[in-house]
C-alpha positions as CSV (number, residue, x, y, z in Angstrom):
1,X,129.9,159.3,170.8
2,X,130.6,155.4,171.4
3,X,131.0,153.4,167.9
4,X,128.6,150.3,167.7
5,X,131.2,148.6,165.4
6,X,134.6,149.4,165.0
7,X,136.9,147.4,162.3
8,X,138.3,145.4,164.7
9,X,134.9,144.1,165.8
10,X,134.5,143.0,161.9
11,X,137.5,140.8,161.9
12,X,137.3,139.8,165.2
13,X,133.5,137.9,164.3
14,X,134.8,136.5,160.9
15,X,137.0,134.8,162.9
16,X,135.0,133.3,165.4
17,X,132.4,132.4,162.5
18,X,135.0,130.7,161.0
19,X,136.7,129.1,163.9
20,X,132.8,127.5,164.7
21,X,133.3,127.8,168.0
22,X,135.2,130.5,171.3
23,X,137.5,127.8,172.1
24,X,138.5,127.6,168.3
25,X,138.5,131.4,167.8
26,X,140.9,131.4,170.9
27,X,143.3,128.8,169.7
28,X,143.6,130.2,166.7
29,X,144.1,134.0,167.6
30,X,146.4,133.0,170.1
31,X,144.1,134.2,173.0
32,X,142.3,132.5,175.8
33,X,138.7,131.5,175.6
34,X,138.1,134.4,178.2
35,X,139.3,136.9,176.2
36,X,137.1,136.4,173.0
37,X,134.5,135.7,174.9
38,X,135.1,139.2,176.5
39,X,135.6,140.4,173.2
40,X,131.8,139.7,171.8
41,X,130.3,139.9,175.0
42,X,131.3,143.5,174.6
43,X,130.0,143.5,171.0
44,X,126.5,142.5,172.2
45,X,126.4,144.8,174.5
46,X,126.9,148.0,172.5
47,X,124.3,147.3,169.9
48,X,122.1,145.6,172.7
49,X,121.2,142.5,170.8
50,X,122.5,139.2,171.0
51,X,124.6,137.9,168.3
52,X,125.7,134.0,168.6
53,X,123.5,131.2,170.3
54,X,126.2,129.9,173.2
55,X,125.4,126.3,174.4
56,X,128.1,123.5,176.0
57,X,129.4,121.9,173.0
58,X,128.4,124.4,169.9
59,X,128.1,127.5,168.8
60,X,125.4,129.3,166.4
61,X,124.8,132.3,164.9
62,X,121.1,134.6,165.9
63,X,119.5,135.6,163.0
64,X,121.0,139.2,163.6
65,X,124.4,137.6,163.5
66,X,124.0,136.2,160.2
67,X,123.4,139.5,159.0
68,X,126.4,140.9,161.1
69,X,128.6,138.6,159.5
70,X,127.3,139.0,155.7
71,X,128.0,142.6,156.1
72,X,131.0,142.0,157.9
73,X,132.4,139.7,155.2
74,X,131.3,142.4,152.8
75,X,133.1,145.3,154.2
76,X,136.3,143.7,154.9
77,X,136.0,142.5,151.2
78,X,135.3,145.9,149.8
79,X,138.2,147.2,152.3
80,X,140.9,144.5,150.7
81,X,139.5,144.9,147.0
82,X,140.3,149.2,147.7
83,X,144.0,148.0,148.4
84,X,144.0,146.3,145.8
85,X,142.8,148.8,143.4
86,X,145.4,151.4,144.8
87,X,148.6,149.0,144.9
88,X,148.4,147.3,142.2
89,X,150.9,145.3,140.6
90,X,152.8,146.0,143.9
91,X,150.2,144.4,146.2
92,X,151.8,141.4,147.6
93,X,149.6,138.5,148.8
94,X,149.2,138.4,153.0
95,X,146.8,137.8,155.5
96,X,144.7,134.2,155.9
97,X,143.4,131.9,152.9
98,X,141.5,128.9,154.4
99,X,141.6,126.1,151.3
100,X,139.5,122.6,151.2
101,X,140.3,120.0,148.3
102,X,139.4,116.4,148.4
103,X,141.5,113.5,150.6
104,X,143.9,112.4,147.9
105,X,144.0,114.6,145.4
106,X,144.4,117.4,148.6
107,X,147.3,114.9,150.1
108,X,149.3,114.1,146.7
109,X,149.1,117.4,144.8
110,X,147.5,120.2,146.4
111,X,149.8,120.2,149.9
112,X,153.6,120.4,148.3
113,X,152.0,123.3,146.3
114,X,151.3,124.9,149.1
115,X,154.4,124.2,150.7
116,X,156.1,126.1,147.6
117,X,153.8,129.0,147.5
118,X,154.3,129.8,151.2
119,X,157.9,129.7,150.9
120,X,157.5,132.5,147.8
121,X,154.6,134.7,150.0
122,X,156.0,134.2,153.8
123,X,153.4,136.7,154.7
124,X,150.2,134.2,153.7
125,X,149.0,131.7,156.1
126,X,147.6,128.9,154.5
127,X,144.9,126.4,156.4
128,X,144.3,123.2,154.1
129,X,141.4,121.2,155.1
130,X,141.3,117.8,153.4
131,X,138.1,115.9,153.4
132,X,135.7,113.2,151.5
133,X,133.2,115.0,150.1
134,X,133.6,118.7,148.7
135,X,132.0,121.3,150.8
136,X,128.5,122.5,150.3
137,X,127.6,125.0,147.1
138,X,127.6,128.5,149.4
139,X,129.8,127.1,152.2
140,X,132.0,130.2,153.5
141,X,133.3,127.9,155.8
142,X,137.0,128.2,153.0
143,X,138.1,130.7,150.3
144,X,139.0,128.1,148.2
145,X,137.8,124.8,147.5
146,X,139.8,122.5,145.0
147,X,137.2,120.2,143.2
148,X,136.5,118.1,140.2
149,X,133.6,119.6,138.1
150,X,132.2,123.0,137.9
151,X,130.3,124.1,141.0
152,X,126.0,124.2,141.0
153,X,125.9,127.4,142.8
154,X,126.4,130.2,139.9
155,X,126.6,132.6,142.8
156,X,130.5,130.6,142.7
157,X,132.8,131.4,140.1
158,X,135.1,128.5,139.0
159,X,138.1,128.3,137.2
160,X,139.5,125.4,135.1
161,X,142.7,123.9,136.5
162,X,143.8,121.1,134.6
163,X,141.7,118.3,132.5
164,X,141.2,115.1,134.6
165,X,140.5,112.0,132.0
166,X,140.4,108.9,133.7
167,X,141.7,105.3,132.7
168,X,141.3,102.1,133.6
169,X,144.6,100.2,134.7
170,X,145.2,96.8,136.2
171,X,149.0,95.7,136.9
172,X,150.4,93.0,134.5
173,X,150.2,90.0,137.5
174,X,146.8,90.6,138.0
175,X,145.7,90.6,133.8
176,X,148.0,87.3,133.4
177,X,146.2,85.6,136.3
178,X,142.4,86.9,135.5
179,X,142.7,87.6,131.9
180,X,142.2,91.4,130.1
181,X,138.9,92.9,130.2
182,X,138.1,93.7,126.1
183,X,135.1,95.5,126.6
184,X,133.3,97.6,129.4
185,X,130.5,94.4,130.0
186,X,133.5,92.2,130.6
187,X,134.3,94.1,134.1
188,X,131.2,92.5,136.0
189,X,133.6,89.8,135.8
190,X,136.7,91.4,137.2
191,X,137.5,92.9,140.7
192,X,137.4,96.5,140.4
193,X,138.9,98.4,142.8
194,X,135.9,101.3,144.1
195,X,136.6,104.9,145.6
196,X,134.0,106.2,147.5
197,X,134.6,110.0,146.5
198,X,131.9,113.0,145.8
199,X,128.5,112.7,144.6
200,X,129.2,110.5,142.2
201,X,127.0,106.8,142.3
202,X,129.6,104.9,144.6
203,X,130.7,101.6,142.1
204,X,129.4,102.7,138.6
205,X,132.0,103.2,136.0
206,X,130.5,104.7,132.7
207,X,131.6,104.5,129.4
208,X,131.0,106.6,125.9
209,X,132.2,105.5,122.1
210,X,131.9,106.6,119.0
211,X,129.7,104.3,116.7
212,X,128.1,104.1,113.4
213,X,128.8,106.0,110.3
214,X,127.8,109.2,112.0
215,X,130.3,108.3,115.3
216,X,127.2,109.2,117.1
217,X,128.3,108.6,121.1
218,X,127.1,105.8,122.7
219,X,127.1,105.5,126.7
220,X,127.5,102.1,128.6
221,X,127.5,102.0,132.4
222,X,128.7,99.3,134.5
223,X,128.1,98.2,137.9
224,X,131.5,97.1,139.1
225,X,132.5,94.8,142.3
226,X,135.2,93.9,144.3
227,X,136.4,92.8,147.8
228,X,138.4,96.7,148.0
229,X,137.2,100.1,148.7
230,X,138.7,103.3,149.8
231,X,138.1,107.1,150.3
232,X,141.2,107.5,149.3
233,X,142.7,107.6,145.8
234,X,146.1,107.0,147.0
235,X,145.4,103.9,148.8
236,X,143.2,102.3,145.2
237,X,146.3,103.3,143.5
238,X,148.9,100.7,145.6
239,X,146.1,98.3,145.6
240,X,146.2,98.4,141.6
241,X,149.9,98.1,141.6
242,X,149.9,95.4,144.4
243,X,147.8,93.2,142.1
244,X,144.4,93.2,143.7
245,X,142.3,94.7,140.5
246,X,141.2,97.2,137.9
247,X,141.2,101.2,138.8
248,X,139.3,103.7,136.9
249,X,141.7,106.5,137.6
250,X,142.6,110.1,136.4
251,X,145.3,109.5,133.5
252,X,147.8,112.5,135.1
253,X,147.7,110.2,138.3
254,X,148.3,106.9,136.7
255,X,150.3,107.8,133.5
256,X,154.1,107.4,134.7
257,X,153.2,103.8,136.3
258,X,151.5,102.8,132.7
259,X,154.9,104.4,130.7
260,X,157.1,102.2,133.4
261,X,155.0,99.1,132.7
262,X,154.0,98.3,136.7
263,X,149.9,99.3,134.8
264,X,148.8,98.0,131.7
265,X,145.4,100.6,130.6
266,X,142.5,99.1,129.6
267,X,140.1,99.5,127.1
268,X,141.8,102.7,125.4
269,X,138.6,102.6,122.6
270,X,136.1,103.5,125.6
271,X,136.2,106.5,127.1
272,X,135.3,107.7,130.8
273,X,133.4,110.9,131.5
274,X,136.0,114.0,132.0
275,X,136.0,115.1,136.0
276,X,138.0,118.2,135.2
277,X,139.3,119.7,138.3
278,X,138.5,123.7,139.1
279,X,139.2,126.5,141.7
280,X,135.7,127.5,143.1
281,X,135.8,130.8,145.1
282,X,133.2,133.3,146.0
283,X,132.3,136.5,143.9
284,X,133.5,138.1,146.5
285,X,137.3,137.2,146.0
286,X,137.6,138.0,142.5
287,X,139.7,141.0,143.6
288,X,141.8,139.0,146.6
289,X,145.4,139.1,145.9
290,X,146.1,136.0,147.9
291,X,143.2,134.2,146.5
292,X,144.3,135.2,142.6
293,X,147.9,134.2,143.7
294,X,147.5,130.9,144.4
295,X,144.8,130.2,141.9
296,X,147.3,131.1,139.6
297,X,150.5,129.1,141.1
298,X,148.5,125.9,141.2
299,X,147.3,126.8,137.5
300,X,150.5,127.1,136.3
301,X,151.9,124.3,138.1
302,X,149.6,122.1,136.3
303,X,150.4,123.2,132.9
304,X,153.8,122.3,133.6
């Protein structure tokens, strides 16, 4: 009796569900377009229905492969969490992690640890995709997304990384030209450097403090300007040390330019809202050896 579905057919459609596309797939399995088209055209025609819409330029899933690929994702999970069980301790991390963290943060921190973590586990291959705006809550699109804040999908599990409290700086040319900012009101008159990053409101910096006998917290928000904007944290960084303004900034990011003197911090009374940075990964790869690996090699890395 022909098999509908083999294992190889499970793999093979993760991949191309993945990849977004046959010429993807086929780039990145090292095949021609021919042959994975080949490949699922043989799939659809053992279980007689269709499963991806084809068109010239994109690629979509029918509703039937959408379940094909739940199930899919499901079994080769379950299959990779029975290793696990059995191995143990002596399960060493292989196979494919696909990881997303923002521009900066992704370009600066996450990418040399992954350059060190591939040279300890040869057999994992790593694909980092760096971009603006975190992926959305449910994407399967990566295994791993590096992010700041905990996920709004509880169907996610996060885990904490490293505390991210964020500073504002200014380089000493720029404070002895335009003067130092004393309180958080006083930057409407300032150019502030703005980073267009996440969800947050693009250009408003707020600001809690303690007052009163009780220290009850009191929050102040302030609609900065400025002739500079970036994506990219990197790029607001040299800007602030070039002398063009004032940065609200992660303090891990800023702190050895503020101990050398090239950034003066600001207002250390006020504080800014944490943006804690996490791991978010699917339910589904609590038991993943290679996801749990590198969680844990960046995790430690940051404690250091």
């Amino acid at each position: 009796m022909t098999k509908l579905i083999s294992p190889a057919d499970l793999g093979f459609f993760i991949a191309l569900a993945n990849a977004g596309s046959l010429s993807a797939a086929a780039r990145e399995q090292g095949i021609s377009t021919a042959a994975v088209s080949r490949h699922l055209g043989l799939m659809e025609s053992r279980l007689g229905i269709p499963l991806v819409n084809r068109t010239t330029r994109r690629m979509g899933l029918t509703p039937e492969g959408e379940v094909y690929l739940d199930y899919a994702r499901k079994i080769m999970g379950d299959i990779e969490g029975l290793e696990t069980h059995l191995l143990g301790a002596t399960a060493a991390p292989q196979g494919l992690l696909r990881v997303n963290a923002t521009l900066g943060f992704g370009r600066s921190h996450i990418a040399p640890l992954i350059s060190q973590f591939t040279r300890l586990h040869p057999k994992v291959d790593v694909q980092l995709q760096l971009s603006v705006n975190p992926p959305p809550s449910g994407d399967d699109a990566f295994d791993i997304c590096f992010r700041f804040g905990n996920p709004p999908d509880s169907r996610s599990i996060a885990r904490f990384i490293a505390a991210n409290q964020r500073v504002v700086v200014a380089s000493p040319a720029y404070l002895k030209k335009f003067g130092t900012p004393k309180t958080p009101s006083e930057l409407v008159k300032h150019n502030c450097i703005g980073i267009r990053q996440g969800d947050e409101a693009y250009g408003l910096w707020r600001f809690t403090t303690a007052k009163g006998k009780a220290k009850e917290q009191q929050t102040e928000s302030v609609k900065i300007r400025g002739n500079l904007t970036t994506n990219d944290g990197g790029v607001a960084l040299n800007w602030a040390l070039d002398g063009h303004g004032v940065l609200l900034r992660a303090q891990w990011d800023v702190e050895k330019y503020v101990q050398s003197g090239k950034l003066v911090q600001l207002l250390p009374s006020y504080n800014s809202p944490d943006a804690d940075i996490y791991a978010i990964y699917a339910e589904r790869h609590r038991t993943s050896v290679r996801v749990k690996a590198l969680i844990d090699f960046v995790a430690a890395a940051f404690k250091r």
